[in-house]
N, C-alpha and C positions, 0 to 999 in steps of 0.2 A: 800194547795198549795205546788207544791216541792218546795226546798231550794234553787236548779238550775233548771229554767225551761227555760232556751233554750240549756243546756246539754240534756234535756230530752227531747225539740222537736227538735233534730238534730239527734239524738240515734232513734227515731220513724219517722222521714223521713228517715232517712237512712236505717231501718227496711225495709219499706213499700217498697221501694226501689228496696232491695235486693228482698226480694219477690215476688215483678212485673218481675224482669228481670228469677225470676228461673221460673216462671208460663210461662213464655216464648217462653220456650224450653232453652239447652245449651247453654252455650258460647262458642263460638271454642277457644279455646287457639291455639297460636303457637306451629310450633313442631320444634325440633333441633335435627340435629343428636349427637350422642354418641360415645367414643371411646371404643369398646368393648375387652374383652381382648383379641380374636382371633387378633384383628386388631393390638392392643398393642404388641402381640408379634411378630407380624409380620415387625412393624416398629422395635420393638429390634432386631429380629432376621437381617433385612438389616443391621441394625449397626455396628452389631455384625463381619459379612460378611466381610465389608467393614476395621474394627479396625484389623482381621484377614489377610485379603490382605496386606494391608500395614503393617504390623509388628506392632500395638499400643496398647497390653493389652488395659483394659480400663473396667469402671464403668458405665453401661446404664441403665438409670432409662427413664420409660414414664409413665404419669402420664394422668391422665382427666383434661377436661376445667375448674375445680374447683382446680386442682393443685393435686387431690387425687391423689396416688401411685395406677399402677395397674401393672408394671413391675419391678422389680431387679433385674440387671444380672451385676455380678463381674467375669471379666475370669480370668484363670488364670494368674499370674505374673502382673496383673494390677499394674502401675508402684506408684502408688499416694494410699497410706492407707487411705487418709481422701476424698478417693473419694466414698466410701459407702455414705457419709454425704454429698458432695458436687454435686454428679451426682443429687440426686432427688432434693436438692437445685433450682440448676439448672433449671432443667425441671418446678417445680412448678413457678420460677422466671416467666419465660417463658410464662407459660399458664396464670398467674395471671395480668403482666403487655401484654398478648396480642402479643407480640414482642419478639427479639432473646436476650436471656441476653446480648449478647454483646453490644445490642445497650446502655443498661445501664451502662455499663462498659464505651464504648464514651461517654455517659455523665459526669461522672463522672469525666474523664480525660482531661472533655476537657469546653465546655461553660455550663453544670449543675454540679458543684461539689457535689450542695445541695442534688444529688439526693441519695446519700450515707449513709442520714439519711433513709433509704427507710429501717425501721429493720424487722429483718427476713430474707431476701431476702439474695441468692448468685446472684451478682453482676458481674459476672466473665461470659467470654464466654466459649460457650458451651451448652446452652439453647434453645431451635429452638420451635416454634409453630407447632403443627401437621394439618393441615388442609384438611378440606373435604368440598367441593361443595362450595369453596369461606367462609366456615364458620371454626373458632378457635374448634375443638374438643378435643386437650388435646396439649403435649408437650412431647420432647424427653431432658435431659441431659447428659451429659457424661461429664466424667471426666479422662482424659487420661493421655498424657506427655507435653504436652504443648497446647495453645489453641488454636492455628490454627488446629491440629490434633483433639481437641474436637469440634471444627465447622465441622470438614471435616466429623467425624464419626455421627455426630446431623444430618448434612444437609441428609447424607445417608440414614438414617433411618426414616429422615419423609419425602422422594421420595418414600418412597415403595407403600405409599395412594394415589397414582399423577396418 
């Protein structure tokens, strides 16, 4: 007799289980879209456009809904050096919490201070969600001269998928 014998009839219904369901036929899994990097640089290159128009060098990172890096783009005279490190910050903040980093920034500042324990994260606006068909497919950050100008240039570049 085994040693655990309802570890081993829970392992053998569960077998049996899987099994039944693959004898089946398929599962359908859901599908989601992707941010591909045509489209990745398509939201940098609006940013870009837009940091240009207005006079803002500036640091554009966009990343996937898992926060991965799929764009770098530093122009020249970008005004902030630790914005190589804080644009994809940024962006990953963004994709990872769902929302624009600024709104964690409002927290912080204001009725969640505790949210600042949040480590890893840049916490700083500048961070924008990229969205496609009502669904999170990745995030834009920048890192400019100040942070309304890093909204301005985030907002730009994830309008281009709209």
């Amino acid at each position: 007799m085994p040693r655990f014998p309802h570890a081993l009839a829970t392992f053998t219904l569960a077998t049996a289980l899987c099994a039944s369901a693959a004898s089946a036929g398929a599962v359908e899994l859901p599908t989601q879209p992707v941010l591909t990097l045509a489209a990745a640089q398509r939201v940098a290159a609006a940013a870009q456009a837009k940091a240009q128009a207005s006079g803002w060098p500036c640091v554009i990172a966009v990343v996937d809904s898992a926060g991965s890096p799929i764009v770098l783009l530093r122009m020249d005279d970008a005004s902030v050096p630790a914005g190589v490190e804080l644009a994809p910050g940024k962006a990953r903040t963004a994709a990872l919490f769902r929302r624009p980093s600024g709104a964690l920034e409002d927290a912080i500042n204001g009725p969640r201070p505790a949210a600042i324990t949040a480590q890893g994260f840049v916490l700083m606006r500048g961070g924008v969600p990229i969205v496609n068909d009502g669904r999170i497919v990745g995030a834009i950050g920048v890192s400019a001269d100040t942070p309304q100008h890093d909204e301005a240039i985030a907002e730009a570049g994830a309008a281009a998928l709209k």
